[in-house]
Rosetta silent file (secondary structure, phi, psi, omega in degrees, C-alpha in Angstrom):
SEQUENCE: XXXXXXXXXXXXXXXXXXXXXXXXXXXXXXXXXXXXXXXXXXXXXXXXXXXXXXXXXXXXXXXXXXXXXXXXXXXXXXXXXXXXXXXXXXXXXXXXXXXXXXXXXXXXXXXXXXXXXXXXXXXXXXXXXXXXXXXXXXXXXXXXXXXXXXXXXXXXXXXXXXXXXXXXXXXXXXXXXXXXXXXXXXXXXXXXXXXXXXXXXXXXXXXXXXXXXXXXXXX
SCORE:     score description
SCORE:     0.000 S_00000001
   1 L     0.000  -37.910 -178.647   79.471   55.660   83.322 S_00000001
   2 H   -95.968    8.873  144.697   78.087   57.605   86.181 S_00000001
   3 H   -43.341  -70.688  174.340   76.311   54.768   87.530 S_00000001
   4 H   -42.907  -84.740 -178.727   79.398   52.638   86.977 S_00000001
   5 H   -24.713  -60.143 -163.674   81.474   55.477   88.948 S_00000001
   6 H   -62.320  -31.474 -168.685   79.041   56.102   91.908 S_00000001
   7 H   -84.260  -67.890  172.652   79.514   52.169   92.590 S_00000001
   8 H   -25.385  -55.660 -156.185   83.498   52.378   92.224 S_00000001
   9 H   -78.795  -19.868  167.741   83.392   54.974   95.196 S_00000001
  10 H   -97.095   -8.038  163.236   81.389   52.831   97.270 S_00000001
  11 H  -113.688    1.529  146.397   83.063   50.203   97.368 S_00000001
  12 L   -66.289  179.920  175.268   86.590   51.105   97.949 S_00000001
  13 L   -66.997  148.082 -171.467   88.315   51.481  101.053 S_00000001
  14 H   -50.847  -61.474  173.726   87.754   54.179  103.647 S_00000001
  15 H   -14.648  -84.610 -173.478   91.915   54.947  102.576 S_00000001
  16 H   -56.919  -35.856  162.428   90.726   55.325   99.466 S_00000001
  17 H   -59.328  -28.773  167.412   87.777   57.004   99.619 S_00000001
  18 H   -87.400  -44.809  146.102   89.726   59.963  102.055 S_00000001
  19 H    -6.762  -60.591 -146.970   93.014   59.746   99.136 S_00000001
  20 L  -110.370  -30.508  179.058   90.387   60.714   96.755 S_00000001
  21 H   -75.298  -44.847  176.815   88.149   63.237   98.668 S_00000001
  22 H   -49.835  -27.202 -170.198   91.932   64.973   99.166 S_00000001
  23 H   -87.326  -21.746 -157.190   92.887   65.089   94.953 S_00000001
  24 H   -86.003  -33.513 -164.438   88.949   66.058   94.819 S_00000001
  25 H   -83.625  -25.313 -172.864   89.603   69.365   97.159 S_00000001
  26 H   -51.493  -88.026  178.507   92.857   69.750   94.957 S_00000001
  27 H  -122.679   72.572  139.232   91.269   69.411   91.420 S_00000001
  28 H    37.682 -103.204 -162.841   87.873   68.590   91.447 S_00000001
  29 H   -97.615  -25.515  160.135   87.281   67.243   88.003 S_00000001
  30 H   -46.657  -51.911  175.043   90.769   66.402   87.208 S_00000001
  31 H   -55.505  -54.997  166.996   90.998   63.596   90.371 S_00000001
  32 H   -45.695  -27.827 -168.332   88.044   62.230   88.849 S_00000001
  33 H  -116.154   -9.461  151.012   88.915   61.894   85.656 S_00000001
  34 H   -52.240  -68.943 -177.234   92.774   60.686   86.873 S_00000001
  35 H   -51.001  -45.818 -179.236   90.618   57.704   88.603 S_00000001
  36 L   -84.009    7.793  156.056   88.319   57.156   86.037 S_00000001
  37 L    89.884   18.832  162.799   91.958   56.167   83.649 S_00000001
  38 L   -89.149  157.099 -145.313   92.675   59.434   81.772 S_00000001
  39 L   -88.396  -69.886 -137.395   96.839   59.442   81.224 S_00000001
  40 L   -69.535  -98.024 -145.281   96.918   63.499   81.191 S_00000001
  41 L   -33.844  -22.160  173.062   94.938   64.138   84.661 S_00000001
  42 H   -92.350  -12.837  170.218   97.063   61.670   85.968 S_00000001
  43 H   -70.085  -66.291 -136.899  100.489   63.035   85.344 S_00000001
  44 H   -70.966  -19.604  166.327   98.879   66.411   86.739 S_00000001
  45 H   -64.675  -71.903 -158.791   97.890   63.977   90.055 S_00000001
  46 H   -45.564  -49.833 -155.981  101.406   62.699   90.059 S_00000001
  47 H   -90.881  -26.684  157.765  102.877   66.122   89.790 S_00000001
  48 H   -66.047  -40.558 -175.742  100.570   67.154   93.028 S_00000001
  49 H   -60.120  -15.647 -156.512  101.747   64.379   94.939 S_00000001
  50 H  -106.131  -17.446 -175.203  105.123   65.148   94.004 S_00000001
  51 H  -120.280   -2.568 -169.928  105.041   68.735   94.893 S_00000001
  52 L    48.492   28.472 -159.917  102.444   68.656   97.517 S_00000001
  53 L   -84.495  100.362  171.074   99.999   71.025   96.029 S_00000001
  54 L    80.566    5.634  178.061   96.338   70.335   97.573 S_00000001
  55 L  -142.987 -166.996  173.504   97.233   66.849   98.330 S_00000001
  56 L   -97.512  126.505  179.447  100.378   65.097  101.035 S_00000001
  57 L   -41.968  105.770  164.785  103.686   65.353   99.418 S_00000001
  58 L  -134.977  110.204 -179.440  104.532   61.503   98.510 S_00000001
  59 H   -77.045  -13.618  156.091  107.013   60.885   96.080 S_00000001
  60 H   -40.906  -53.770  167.612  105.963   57.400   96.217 S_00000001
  61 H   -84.689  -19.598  153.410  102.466   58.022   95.285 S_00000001
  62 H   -70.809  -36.772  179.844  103.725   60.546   92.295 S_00000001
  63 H   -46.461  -72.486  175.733  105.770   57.305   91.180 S_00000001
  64 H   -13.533  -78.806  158.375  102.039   55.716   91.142 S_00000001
  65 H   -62.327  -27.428  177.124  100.435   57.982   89.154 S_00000001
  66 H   -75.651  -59.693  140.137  102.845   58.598   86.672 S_00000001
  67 H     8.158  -77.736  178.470  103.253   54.952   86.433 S_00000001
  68 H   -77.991  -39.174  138.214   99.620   54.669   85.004 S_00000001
  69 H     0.300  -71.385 -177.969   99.776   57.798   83.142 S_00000001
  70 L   -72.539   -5.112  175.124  103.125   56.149   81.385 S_00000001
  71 L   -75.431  -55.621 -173.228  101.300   53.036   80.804 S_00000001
  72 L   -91.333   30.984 -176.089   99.477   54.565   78.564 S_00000001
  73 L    54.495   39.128  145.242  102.289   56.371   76.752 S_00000001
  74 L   -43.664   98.623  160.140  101.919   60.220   78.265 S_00000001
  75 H   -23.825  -59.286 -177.329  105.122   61.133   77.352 S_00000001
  76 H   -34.892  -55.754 -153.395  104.872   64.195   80.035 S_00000001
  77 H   -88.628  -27.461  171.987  104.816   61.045   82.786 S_00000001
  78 H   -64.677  -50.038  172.501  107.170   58.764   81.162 S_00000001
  79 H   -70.796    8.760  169.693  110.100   61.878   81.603 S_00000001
  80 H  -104.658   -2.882 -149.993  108.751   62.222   84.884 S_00000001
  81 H  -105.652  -36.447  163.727  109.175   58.641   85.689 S_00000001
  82 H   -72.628  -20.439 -172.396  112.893   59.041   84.511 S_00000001
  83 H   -84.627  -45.010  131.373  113.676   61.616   86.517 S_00000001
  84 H    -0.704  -78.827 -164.089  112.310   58.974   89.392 S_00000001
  85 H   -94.499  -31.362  169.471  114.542   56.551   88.661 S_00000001
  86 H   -39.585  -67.477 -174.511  117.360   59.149   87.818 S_00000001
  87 L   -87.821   -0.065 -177.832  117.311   60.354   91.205 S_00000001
  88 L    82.611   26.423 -162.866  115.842   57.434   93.626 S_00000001
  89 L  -112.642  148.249  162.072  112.907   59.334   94.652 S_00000001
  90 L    83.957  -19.654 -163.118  109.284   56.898   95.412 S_00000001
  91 L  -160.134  138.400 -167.077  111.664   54.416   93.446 S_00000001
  92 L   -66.444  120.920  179.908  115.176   52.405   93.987 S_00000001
  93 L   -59.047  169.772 -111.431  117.419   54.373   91.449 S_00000001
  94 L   157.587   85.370  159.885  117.778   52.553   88.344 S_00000001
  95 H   -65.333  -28.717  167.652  119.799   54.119   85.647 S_00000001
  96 H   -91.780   -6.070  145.528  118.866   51.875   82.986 S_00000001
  97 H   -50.211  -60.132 -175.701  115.043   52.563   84.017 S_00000001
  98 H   -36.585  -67.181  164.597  115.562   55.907   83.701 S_00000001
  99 H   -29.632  -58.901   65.043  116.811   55.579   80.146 S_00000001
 100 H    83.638  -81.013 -153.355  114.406   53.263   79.631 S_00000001
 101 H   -99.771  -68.069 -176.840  111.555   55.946   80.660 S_00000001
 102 H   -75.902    5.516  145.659  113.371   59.060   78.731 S_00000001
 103 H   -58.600  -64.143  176.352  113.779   57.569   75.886 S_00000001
 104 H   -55.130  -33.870  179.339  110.024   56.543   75.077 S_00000001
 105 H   -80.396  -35.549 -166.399  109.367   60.358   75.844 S_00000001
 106 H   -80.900  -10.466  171.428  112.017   61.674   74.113 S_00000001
 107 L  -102.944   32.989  140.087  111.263   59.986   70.644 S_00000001
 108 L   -36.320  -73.333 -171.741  107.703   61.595   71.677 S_00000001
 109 L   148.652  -11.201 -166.329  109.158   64.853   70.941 S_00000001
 110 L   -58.419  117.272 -179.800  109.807   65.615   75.412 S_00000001
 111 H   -74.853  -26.620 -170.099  112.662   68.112   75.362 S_00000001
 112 H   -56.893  -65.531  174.325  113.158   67.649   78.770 S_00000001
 113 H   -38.332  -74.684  176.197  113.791   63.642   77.981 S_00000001
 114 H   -27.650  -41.042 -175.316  116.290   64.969   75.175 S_00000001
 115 H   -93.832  -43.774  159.709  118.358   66.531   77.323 S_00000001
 116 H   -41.468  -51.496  166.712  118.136   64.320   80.072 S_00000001
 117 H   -72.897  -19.108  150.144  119.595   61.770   78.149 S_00000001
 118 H   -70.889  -31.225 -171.050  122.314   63.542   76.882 S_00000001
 119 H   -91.472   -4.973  161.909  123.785   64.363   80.492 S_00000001
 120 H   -53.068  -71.508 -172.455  123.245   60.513   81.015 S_00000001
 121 H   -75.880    1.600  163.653  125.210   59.612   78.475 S_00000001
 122 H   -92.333    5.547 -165.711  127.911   62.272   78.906 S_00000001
 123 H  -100.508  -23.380 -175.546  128.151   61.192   82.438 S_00000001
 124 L    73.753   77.094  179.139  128.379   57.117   80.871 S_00000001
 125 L  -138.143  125.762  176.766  125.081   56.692   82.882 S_00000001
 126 L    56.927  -16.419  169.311  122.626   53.729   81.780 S_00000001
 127 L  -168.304  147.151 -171.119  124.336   53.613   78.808 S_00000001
 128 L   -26.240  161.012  151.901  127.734   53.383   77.191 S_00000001
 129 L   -87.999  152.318 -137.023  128.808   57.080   76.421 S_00000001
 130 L  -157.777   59.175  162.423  128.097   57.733   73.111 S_00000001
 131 H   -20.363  -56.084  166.448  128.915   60.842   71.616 S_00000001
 132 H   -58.949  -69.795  167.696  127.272   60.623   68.028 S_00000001
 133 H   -30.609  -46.538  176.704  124.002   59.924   70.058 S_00000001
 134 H   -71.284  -37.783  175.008  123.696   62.955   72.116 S_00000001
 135 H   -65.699   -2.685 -164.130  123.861   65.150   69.090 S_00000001
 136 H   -89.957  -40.066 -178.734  121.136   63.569   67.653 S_00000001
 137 H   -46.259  -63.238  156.847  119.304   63.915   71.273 S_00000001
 138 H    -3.834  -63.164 -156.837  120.924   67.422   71.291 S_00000001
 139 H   -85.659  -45.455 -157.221  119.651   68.955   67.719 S_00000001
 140 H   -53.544  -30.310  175.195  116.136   66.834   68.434 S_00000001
 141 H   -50.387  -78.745 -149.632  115.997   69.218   71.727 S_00000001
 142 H   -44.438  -54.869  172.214  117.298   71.867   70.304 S_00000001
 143 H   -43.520  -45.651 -177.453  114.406   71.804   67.396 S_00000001
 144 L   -80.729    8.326  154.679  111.819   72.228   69.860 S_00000001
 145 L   102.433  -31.942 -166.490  113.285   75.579   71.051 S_00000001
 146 L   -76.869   94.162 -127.839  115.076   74.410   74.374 S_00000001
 147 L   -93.121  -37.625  171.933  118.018   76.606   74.247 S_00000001
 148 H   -39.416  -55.699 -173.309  120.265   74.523   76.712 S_00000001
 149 H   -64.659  -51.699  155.486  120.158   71.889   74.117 S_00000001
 150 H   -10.924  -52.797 -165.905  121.169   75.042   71.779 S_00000001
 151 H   -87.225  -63.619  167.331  123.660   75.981   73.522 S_00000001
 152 H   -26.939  -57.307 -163.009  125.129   72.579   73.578 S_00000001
 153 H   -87.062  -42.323  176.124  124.849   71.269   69.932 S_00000001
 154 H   -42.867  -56.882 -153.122  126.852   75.190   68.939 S_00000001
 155 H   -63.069  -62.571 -177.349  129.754   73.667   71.369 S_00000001
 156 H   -17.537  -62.600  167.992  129.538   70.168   69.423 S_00000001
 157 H   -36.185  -53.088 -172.513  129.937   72.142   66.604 S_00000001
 158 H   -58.680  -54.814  178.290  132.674   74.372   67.773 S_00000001
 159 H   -58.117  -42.875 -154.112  134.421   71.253   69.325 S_00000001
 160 L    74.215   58.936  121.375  134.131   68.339   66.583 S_00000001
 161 L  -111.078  126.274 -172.991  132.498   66.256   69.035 S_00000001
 162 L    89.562  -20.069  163.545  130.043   63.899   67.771 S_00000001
 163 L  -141.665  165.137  142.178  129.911   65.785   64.368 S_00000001
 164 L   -21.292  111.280 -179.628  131.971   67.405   62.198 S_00000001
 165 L   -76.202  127.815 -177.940  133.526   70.854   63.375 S_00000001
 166 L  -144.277  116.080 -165.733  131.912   73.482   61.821 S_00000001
 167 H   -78.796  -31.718 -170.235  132.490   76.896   63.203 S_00000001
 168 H   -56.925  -64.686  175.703  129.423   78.383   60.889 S_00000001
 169 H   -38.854  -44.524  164.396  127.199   75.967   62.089 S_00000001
 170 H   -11.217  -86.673 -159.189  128.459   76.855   65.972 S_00000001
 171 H   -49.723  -47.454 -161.300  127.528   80.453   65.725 S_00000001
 172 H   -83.023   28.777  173.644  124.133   79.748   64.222 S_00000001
 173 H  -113.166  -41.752  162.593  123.401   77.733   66.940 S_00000001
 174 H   -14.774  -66.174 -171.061  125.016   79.893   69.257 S_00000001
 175 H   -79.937  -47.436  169.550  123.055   83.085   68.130 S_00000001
 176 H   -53.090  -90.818 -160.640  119.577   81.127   68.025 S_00000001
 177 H   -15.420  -56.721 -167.190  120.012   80.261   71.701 S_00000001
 178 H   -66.086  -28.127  146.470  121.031   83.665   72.534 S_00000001
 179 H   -97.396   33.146  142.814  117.720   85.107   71.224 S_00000001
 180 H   -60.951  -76.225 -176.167  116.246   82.410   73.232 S_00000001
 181 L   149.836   24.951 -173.116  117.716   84.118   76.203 S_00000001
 182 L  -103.095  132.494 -164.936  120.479   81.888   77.304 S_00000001
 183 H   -94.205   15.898 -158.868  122.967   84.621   78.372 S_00000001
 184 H  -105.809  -56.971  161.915  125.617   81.454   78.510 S_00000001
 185 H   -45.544  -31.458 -172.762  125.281   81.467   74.125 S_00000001
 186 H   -54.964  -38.903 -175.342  125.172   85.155   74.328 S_00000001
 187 H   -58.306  -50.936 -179.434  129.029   85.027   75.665 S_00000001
 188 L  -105.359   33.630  137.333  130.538   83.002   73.776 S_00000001
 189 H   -61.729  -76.407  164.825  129.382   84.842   70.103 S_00000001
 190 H    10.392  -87.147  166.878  132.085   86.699   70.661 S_00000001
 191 H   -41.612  -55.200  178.610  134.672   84.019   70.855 S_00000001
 192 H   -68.426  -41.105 -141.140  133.035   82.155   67.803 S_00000001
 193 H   -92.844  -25.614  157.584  132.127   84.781   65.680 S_00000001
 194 L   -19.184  -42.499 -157.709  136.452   85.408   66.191 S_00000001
 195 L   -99.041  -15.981 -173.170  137.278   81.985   64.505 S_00000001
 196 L   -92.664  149.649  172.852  134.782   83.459   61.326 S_00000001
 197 L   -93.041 -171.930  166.367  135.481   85.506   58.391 S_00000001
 198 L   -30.218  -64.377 -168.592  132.550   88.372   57.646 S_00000001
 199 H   -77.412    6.778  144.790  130.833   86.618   55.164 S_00000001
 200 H  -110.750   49.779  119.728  130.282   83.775   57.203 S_00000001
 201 H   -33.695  -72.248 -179.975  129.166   85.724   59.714 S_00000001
 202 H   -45.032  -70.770  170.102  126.953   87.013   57.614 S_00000001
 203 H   -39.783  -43.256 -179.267  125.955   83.458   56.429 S_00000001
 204 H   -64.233  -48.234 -163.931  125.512   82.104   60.026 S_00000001
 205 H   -47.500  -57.265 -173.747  123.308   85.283   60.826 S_00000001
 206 H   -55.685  -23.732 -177.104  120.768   84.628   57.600 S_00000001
 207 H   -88.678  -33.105 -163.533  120.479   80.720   58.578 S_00000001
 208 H   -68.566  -23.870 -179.126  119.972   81.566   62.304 S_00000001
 209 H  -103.565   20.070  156.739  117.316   84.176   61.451 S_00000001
 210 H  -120.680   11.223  160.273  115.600   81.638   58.957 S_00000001
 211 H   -96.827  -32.647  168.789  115.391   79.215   61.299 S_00000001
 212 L   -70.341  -25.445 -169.233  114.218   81.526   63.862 S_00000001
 213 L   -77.641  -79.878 -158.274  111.525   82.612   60.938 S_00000001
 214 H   -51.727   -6.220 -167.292  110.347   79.268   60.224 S_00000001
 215 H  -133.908   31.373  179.018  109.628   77.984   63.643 S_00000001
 216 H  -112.359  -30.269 -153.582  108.032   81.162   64.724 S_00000001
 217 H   -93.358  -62.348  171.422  105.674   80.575   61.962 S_00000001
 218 L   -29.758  167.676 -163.684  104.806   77.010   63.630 S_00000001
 219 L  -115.591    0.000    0.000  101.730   76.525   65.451 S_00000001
């Protein structure tokens, strides 16, 4: 391999050979091992290129990297690759790319991708709106801690859209988010806890703080 390598470097292009001395002043051992085909150094290329940290901002050349990264299923780089095509940047937007690209991350486990695909589809973006779908994107978020998505599947609740209205359920979604820190769940407890009688109060509190238990406990 370091044979192999030393030969790679001499026989690209000066371009390339200055491209690569630039990711090398960045990150060292990372550029190298981006080049040499590992997926995670190369989303972390992509996300310098994209941000301009130690290398020249080009969202074009973040596209790139991510690109191979997502070839090779990095999740991280497939949700960065929607957010690409979400917005147009390095790449002509593409709403059904996007989708596309947050999807494969999001049945990964990418919260980001989870959520992202819920304001697609509440916007009727890339795909039909779809109401029953976004909770499931919604709660899958939501598992994984990311309190927006929290915040959200309590209003589903609250609302009857996309599930069954269930004010209990609401609150305890409500109340995790809000010891998340989203001061936007904190507000409306209040309001919810309003529509409840004590004892499910009481009942929302014990599932929200055994839910809060159990995934505290994860590793």
């Amino acid at each position: 391999m370091k044979y192999a390598s030393i030969f790679i470097l001499l026989v690209w292009s000066t371009a390339a050979r200055a491209e690569l001395w630039d990711s090398f002043k960045a990150a060292p051992g990372g550029a190298l091992r981006a080049y040499l085909g590992d997926a995670v150094s190369q989303n972390t290329l992509g996300r310098m290129y994209f941000r301009g940290t130690g290398v020249p901002q080009s969202d074009s050349e973040a596209v790139a990297w991510w690109q191979r990264a997502a070839d090779q299923g990095d999740a991280n780089a497939e949700a960065n690759l929607g957010a690409m095509y979400d917005q147009g940047r390095g790449v002509i937007e593409d709403d059904e790319a996007a989708m596309m690209w947050w999807r494969k991350a999001a049945r990964k486990g990418n919260a980001a991708a989870q959520v992202n695909i819920n304001a697609m589809i509440a916007r009727g973006r890339g795909i039909p709106e779809d109401d029953v779908e976004a909770v499931v994107w919604y709660r899958a978020a939501a598992e994984t801690g990311d309190t927006f998505a929290q915040l959200m599947l309590g209003r589903r609740y609250q609302i009857g859209r996309g599930v069954g209205a269930d004010k209990v359920e609401s609150y305890v979604w409500y109340d995790i988010a809000a010891a998340g820190g989203n001061t936007i769940a904190a507000s409306r407890l209040p309001e919810s806890s309003a529509a409840l009688t004590a004892d499910q109060i009481a009942e929302a509190h014990r599932k929200a703080q055994r839910w809060m238990a159990e995934h505290a406990a994860r590793p």
